[in-house]
BAMAR-390255 format. One record per residue (C-alpha): z, y, x. Coordinates in Angstrom, 1 decimal. Example, Ala and Ser with C-alpha at 12.3 -4.5 7.8 and 13.67 -1.06 7.14 Angstrom:
# residues 2
7.8 -4.5 12.3
7.1 -1.1 13.7
//
This chain:
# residues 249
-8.5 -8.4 16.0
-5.8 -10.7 17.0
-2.3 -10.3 14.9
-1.0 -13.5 16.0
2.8 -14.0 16.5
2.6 -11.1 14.2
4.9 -10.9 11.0
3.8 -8.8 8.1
5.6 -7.8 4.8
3.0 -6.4 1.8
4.2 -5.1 -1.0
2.2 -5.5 -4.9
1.0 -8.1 -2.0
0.5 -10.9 -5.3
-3.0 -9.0 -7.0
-5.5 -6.3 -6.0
-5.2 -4.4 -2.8
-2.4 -6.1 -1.4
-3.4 -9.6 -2.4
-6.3 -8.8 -0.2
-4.3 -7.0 2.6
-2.0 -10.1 2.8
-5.4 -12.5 3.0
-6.8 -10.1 5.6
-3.8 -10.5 7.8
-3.1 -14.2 7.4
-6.7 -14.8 8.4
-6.2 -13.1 11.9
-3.0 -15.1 12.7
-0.4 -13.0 11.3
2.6 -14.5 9.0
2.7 -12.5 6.0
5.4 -12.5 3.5
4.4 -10.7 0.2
6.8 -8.8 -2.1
6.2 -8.7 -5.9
7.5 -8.7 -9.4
5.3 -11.0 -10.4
6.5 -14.4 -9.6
3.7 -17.1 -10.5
0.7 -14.9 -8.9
3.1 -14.6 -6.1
3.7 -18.6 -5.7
-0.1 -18.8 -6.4
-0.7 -16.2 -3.5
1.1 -18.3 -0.9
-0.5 -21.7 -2.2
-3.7 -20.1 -1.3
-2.8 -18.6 1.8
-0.9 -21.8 3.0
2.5 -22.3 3.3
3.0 -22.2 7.0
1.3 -18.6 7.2
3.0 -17.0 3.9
6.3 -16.5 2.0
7.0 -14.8 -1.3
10.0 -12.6 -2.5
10.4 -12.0 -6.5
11.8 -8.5 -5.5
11.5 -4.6 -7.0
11.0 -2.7 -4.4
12.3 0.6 -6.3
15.9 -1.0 -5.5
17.1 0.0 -2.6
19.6 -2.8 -2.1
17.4 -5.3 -3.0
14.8 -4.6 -0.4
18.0 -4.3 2.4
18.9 -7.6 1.2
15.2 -9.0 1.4
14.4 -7.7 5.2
17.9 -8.9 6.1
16.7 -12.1 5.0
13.5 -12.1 6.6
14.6 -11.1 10.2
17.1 -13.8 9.7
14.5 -16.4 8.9
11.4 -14.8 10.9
13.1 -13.1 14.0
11.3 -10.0 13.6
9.2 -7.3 11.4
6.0 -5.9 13.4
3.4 -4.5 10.3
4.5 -2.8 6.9
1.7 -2.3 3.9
3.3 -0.5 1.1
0.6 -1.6 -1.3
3.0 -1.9 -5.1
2.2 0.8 -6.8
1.4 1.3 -10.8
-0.7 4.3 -13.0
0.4 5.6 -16.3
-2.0 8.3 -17.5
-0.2 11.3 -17.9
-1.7 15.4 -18.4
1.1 17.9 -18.2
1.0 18.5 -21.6
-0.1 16.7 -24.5
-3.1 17.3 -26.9
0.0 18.8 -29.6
0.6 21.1 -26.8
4.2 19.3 -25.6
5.3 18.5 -22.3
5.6 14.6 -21.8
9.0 12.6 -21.6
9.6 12.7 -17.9
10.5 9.1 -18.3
6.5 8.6 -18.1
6.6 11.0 -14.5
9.9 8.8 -12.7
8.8 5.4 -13.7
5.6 6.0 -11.8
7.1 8.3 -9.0
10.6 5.5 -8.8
7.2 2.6 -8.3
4.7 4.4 -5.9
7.1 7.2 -4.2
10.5 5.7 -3.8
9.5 2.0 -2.9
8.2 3.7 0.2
10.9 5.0 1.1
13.2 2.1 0.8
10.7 -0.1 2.5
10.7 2.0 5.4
14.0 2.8 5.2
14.9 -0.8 5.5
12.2 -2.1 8.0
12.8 0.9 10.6
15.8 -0.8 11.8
14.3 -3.7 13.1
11.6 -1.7 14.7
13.4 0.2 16.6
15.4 -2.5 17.8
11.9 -3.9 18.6
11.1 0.0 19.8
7.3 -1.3 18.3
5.8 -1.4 14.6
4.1 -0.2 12.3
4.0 1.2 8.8
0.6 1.4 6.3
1.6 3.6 3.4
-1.1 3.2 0.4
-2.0 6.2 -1.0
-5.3 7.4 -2.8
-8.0 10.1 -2.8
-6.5 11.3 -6.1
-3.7 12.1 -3.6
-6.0 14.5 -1.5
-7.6 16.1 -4.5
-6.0 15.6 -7.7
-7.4 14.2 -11.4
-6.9 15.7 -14.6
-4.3 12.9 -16.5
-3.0 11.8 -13.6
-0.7 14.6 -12.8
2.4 11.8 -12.2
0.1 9.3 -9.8
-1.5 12.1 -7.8
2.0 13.9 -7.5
2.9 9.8 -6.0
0.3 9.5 -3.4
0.3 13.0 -2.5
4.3 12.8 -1.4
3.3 9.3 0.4
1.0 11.4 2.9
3.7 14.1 3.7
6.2 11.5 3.8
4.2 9.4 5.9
3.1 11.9 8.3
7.4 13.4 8.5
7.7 9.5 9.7
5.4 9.7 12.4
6.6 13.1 13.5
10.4 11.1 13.5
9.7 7.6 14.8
6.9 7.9 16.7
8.9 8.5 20.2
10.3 5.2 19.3
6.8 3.4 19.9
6.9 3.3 15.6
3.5 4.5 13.9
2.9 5.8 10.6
-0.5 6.2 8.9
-2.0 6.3 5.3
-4.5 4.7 3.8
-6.4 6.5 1.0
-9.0 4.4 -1.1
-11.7 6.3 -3.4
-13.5 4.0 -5.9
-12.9 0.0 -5.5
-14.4 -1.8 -7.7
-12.2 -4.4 -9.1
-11.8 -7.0 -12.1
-10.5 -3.9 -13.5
-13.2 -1.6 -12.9
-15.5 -4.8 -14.1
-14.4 -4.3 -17.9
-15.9 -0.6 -17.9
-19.2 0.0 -19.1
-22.4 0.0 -17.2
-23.1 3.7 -17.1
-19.7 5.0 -16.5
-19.3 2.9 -12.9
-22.8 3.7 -12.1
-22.0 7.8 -12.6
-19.0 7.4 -9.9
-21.4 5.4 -7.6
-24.0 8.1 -7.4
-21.3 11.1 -6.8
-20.7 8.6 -3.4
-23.0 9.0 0.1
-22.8 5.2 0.3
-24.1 5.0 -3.3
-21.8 1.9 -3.8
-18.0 1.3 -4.8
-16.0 -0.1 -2.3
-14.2 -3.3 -2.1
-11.0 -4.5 -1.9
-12.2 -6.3 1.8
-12.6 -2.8 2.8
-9.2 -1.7 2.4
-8.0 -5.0 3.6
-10.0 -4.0 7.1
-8.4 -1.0 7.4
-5.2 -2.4 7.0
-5.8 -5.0 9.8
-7.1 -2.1 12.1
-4.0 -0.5 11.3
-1.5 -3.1 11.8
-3.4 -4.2 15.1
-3.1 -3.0 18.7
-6.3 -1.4 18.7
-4.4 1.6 16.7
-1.8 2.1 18.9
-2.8 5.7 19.7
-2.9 6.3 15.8
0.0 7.9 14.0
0.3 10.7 11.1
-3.5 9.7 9.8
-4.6 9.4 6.5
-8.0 7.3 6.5
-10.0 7.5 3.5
-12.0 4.5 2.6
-13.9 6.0 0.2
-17.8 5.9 0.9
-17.5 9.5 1.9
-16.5 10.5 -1.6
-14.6 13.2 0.0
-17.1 14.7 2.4
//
């Protein structure tokens, strides 16, 4: 899949999923510029990718301004916006009500819905304008099988990643006339340095509740993201693809 000529912006893009997504891209031609918070992993990120294929932006993508100010800056600089991965995204563990029988602070529910919801929205917010100026583009929303079917202490993160497949999917429905597409990606269990740290039997009881009997890896997600992003999708708006080993057949 050739993305070249193509320019990229990838949110959380410094670590994990989006780190990967930004690698993914770069490696099929595209010029990526990643958005984080966290500036050294960031400078790190574009060392390793090389500095004539990536760019970094210190930027939180819950402030609206901010990301107005950072894609004004980047079609300035770049000419144009063609792919969108909305990758940032955080987890506090939160159950409706706590083991003393109170409802949590919903300080805990908007820090993780301001992070994984409202980023979205300012991304595409922001980014829509030059694709339809471009009447081309388009937009991969991370979301997460939690999303589909929930997980007890997670009420907050699945509430997040449920809205990003409605809101994806009303995005479609708006832009798609304007040759804009919209789709969702929705990961199961990726096994990551986090995932590393847990003990034996615990990651080996979520691999056998999967048909592929394996996690999956951050390269997967990356692929889809690439599929997304190319021309070979261009028939593909409103979808939610779950990457999950069939975790949710």
């Amino acid at each position: 899949m050739n993305l070249n000529n193509k320019v990229a912006v990838v949110t959380g893009g410094a670590s994990g999923l989006g780190r990967a997504a930004a690698q993914a891209l770069v490696e099929r031609g595209a010029t990526v510029v990643i958005f984080d918070m966290n500036a050294a992993a960031g400078e790190t990120a574009v060392q390793e990718l090389g500095v004539s294929k990536a760019r970094f932006m210190k930027l939180d993508v819950s402030s609206g301004a901010d990301v107005e100010a950072a894609f004004a800056q980047i079609v300035s600089d770049l000419g144009r916006v063609d792919v969108c991965v909305n990758c940032a995204g955080i987890g506090i563990a939160v159950k409706t009500i706590s083991r003393e029988g109170i409802p949590h602070d919903l300080d805990l529910y908007r820090k993780v819905i301001e992070v994984n919801l409202k980023s979205v929205f300012n991304m595409t917010k922001a980014v829509q304008r030059t694709m339809l100026k471009q009447r081309k583009g388009s937009i991969i929303n991370m979301s997460s099988v939690v999303g589909l079917k929930g997980n007890a202490g997670q009420t907050n993160y699945a509430a997040s990643k449920a809205g990003i497949i409605g809101f994806s999917k009303s995005v479609a429905l708006e832009l798609g006339s304007r040759n804009i597409r919209s789709n969702v990606i929705a990961p199961g269990f990726i096994e990551t340095e986090m995932t590393a740290k847990l003990d034996k039997e615990t990651v080996s009881g979520w691999r056998s509740g999967i048909p592929l009997k394996r996690g999956g890896s951050p390269e997967d997600i990356a692929n889809a993201c690439v599929f997304l992003a190319s021309d070979l999708s261009s028939y593909i708006t409103g979808q939610t693809i779950n990457v999950d080993g069939g975790m949710l057949t």
